[in-house]
N, C-alpha and C positions, 0 to 999 in steps of 0.2 A: 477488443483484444489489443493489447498491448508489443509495441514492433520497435527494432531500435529507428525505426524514422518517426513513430508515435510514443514514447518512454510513459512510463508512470514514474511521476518526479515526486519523490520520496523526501523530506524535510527534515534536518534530527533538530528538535528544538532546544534552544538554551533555556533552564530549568531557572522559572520566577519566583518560586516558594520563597518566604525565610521563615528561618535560616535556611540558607543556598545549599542545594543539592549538590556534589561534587562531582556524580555519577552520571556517564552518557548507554543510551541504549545501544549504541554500537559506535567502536571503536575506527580508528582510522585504518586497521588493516582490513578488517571488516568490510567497510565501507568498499574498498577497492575488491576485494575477495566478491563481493556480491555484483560490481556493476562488472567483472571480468564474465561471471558466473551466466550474468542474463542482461545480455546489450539490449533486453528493453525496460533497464529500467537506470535511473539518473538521481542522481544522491546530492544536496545540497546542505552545506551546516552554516548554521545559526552561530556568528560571535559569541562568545560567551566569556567573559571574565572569571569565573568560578570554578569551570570547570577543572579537576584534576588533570586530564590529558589536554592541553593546552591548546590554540586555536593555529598557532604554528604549526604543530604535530599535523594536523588535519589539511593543511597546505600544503605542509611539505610532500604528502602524501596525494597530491594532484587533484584535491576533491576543490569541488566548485562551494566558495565561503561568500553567504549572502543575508544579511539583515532581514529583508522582506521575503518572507517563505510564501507569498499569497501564490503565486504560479505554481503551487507543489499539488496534489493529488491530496495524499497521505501524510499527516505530520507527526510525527512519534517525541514521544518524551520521556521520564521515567516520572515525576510526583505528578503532581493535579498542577493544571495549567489555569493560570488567573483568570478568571471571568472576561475582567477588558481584555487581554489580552488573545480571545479565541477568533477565528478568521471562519466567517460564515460560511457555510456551501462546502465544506472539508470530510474527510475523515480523517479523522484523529485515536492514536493509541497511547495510553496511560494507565496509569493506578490512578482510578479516581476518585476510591474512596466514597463510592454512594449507594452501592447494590445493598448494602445492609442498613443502610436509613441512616448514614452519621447526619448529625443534624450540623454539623460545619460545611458540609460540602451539597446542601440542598440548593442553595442559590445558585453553584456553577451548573448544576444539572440542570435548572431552570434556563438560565441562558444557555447552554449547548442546545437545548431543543427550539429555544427563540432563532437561534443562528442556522437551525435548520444540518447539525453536524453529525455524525454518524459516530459514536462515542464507541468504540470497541477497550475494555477494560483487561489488562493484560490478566488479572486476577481469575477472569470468567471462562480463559481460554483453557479449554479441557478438551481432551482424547474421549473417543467415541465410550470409552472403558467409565469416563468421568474422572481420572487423573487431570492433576493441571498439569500445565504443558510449559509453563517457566514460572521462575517466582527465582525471588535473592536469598530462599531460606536458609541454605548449605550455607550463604558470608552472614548471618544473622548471627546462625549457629556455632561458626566459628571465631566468628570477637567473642559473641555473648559468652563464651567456655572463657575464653582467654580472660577478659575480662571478671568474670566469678574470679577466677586464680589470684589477677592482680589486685579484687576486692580483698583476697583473704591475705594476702600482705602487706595492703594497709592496714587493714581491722587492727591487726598482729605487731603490727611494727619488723615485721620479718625480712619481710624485702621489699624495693620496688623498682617495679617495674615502668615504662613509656607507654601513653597510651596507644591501642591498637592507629587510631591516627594520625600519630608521630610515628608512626612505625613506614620504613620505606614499602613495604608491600609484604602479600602473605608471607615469604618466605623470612623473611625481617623479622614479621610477628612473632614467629613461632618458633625463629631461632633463640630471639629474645625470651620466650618462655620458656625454653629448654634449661634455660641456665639457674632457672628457680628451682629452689630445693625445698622442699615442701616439707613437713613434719610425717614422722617415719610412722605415727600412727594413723593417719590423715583419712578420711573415712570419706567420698563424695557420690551421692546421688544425682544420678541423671535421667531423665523423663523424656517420650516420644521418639519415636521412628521413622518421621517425615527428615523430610530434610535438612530441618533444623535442626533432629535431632541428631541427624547423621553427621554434620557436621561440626557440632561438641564432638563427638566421640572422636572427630578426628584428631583435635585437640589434646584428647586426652589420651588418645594410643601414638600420638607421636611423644608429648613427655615420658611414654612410657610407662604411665600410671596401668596396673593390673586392675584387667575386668574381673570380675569374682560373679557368680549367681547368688543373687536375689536371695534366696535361702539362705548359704554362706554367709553374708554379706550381714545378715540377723543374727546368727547362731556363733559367728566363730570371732576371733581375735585376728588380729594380719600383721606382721612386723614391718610393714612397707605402707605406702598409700595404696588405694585401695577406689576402683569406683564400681557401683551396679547400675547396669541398664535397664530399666523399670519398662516394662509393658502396659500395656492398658490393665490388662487382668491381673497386674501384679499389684496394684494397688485400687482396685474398685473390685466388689462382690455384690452379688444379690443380696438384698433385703433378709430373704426367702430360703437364703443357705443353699437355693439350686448352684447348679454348675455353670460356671461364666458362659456367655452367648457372644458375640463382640456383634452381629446383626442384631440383636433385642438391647445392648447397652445402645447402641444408635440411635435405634427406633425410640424406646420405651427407656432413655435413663435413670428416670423418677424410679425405678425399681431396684438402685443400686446405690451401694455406700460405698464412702471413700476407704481404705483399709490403709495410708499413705502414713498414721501415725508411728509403728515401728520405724521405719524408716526413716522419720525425722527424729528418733529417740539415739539414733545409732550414728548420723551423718551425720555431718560438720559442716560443709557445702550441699548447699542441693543448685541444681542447676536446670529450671525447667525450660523444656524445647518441647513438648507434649499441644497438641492444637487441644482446644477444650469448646465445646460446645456449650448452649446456651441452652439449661436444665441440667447439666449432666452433675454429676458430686463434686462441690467442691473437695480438695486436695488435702486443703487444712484447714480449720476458722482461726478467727483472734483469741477463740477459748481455749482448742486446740497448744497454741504457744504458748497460755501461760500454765502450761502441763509442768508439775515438778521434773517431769523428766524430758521433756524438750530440750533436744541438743543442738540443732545446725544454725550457725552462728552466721552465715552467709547464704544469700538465695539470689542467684543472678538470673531473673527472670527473663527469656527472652522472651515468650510468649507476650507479658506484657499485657497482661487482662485484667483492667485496674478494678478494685474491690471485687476482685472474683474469685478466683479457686486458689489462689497463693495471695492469704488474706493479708500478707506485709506487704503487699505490693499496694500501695496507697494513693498512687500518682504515678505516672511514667519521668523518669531522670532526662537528664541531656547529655551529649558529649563533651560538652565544656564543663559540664559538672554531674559523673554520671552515678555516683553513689547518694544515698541518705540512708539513715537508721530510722527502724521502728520499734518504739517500744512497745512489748506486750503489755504488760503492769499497767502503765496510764494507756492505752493505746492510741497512739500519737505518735508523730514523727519527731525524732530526736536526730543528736549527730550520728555522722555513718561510722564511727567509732566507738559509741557508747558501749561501756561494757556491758549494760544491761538491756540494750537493744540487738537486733538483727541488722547486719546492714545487708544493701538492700541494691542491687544495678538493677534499673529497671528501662535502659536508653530503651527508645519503641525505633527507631533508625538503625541502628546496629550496622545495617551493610555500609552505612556512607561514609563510616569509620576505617573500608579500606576500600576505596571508592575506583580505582586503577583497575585491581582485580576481581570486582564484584562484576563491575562493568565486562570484561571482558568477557567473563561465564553468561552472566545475561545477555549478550548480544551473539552467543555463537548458539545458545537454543532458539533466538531472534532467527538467527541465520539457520540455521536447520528444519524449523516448525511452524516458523510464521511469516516470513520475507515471501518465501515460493507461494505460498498460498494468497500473497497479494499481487503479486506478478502474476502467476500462472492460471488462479480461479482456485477457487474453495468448493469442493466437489463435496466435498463428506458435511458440510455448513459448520466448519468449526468457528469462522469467524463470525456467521452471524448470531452462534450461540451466545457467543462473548459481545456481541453488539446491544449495547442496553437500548438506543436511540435511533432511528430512522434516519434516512436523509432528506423524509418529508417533514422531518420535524415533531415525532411522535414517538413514543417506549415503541423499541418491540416490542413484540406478544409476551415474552414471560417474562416483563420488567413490568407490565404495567402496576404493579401492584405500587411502584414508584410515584402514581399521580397523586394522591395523596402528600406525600414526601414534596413534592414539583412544586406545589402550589401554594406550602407552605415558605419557598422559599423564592416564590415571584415578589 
């Protein structure tokens, strides 16, 4: 048990990736809001040169600034922490990019279990319901919209826009986007109801653009822009012609097709925020675009599922260069302006494009749903759900499927 004469000394790590992450798991008022909150527990940050919130900001704010985090309990980060760089005997929380078998990140797994470290995966943490419990989708969601817009005034030569990066923060962003005037018949497709998706739509209900239904959105003309927000059921059906199910598309999707082609025959942007599983229908193929009648000229994928269900998406972009074109005809990547191509944002980062305010939304559900449960005790096992690794040095029970994966990357 945890006392302020015995603290749990909590670590926030400076982020080693490159390209450098700009984003902190909890911010410096934070930092203080939680050690007022429970005097047993002691907060210590890591120098960092990269960071957007600066390592001043974090001093000036009283917090204790220290190189060697080894004295800490708990070290939090936000990307995947470098292999050399892990500190044996620890608990550690990150994205770290290995519960799905990425084959880049099998070696670090392999050393977290050598180092004997307890690897808790912000990705895994979920409510008794099976929601996740934080994720940056809502800032993913909200460049990635932004950025579709600023894709389609380059495409166009119309206007342009700074990137969401250069931009001083949300409010910056989106003031900046307001000022774009978009073509008065402008027709855009948007996909998903998670976070990601919800945060396009905010994007596009502050321009102002009019939501229309799905139906409309087919059938009728609009003398304004225009966008529909797509369901699952609005573009997948049964095989079978039964009536949609959204338990039996989960379970069983091999029984459904994609229905996504009117909507690409009609829109001009599509913007996908939709999560897509692995079986489920692709959205559109490479056959699909080279439809005579394929219209959307622009597809800002945030999702980001490379030759998957948004079959332009051929590669993920970057920030320093976040468009290219596809063309259907040769199907090949061409430039992001060709007029015979789609172009195409496909950044898989998207949140560290506004790295200030991402941070801050992610360290206040930090601060709400996951901080007390390290302090106080984990009563309900949320965090050992989301714990892939042992502190013996071992998968939990329902990662082992992992060893396989471990061993390929010793």
């Amino acid at each position: 048990m945890y006392t302020s004469d015995n603290p749990l000394k909590l670590g926030i790590l400076r982020e080693g990736k490159t390209p450098p992450d700009q984003r902190v798991p909890l911010t410096p008022d934070q930092c203080v809001l939680l050690q007022e909150r429970f005097p047993e527990l002691n907060i210590a940050i890591q120098p960092s040169a990269v960071r957007r919130i600066r390592d001043a900001e974090y001093a000036a704010a009283g917090l204790n600034m220290q190189d060697d985090l080894s004295d800490c309990d708990v070290l939090i980060g936000v990307k995947e922490v470098n292999a050399d760089e892990l500190i044996a005997d620890k608990t550690y929380l990150f994205f770290s990019h290995t519960h799905k078998l990425q084959p880049y990140n099998a070696q670090l797994l392999a050393e977290i279990l050598k180092k004997r470290i307890r690897l808790i995966d912000y990705e895994l943490l979920k409510r008794p319901s099976g929601r996740r419990i934080i994720g940056f989708g809502r800032w993913a969601g909200l460049v990635g919209a932004y950025n579709g817009i600023r894709a389609w005034g380059e495409r166009n030569g119309s206007f342009s826009i700074p990137r969401a990066i250069d931009c001083l923060d949300l409010n910056d962003m989106l003031s900046t986007a307001k000022e774009v005037k978009l073509p008065e018949n402008m027709r855009i497709v948007l996909t998903g109801h998670g976070r990601v998706g919800q945060g396009a739509k905010e994007v596009l209900d502050h321009l102002k653009i009019r939501s229309v239904h799905p139906d409309d959105f087919l059938r009728m003309d609009f003398p304004e822009p225009v966008y529909t927000h797509l369901d699952v059921s609005d573009y997948n059906r049964r095989k079978d012609g039964d009536a949609f199910d959204m338990s039996e598309f989960i379970g069983e999707p091999m029984l459904f097709e994609s229905t996504f082609m009117p909507f690409a025959q009609r829109g001009d942007l599509f913007i996908a925020g939709h999560f897509w599983a692995e079986g489920s229908p692709f959205l559109f193929t490479r056959k699909d675009m080279r439809h005579p009648n394929w219209n959307v000229k622009v597809v800002a994928d945030i999702s980001c599922d490379i030759d998957g269900p948004v079959a332009c998406t051929i590669r993920p972009s970057t920030i320093a260069d976040p468009l290219y074109g596809y063309d259907p005809k040769e199907q090949k990547e061409c430039a992001a302006t060709d007029a015979d191509g789609i172009t195409v944002m496909a950044v898989d980062n998207l949140p560290c494009e506004l790295p200030r305010d991402a941070s801050d939304g992610f360290g206040q559900e930090l601060m709400e749903h996951v901080i007390p449960l390290l302090v106080l005790g984990d009563a309900d096992g949320i965090l050992d759900g989301a714990s892939e690794t042992t502190a013996k040095g071992t998968l939990n029970e329902p990662f082992e499927y992992l060893s396989g994966y471990v061993r390929g990357g010793q």
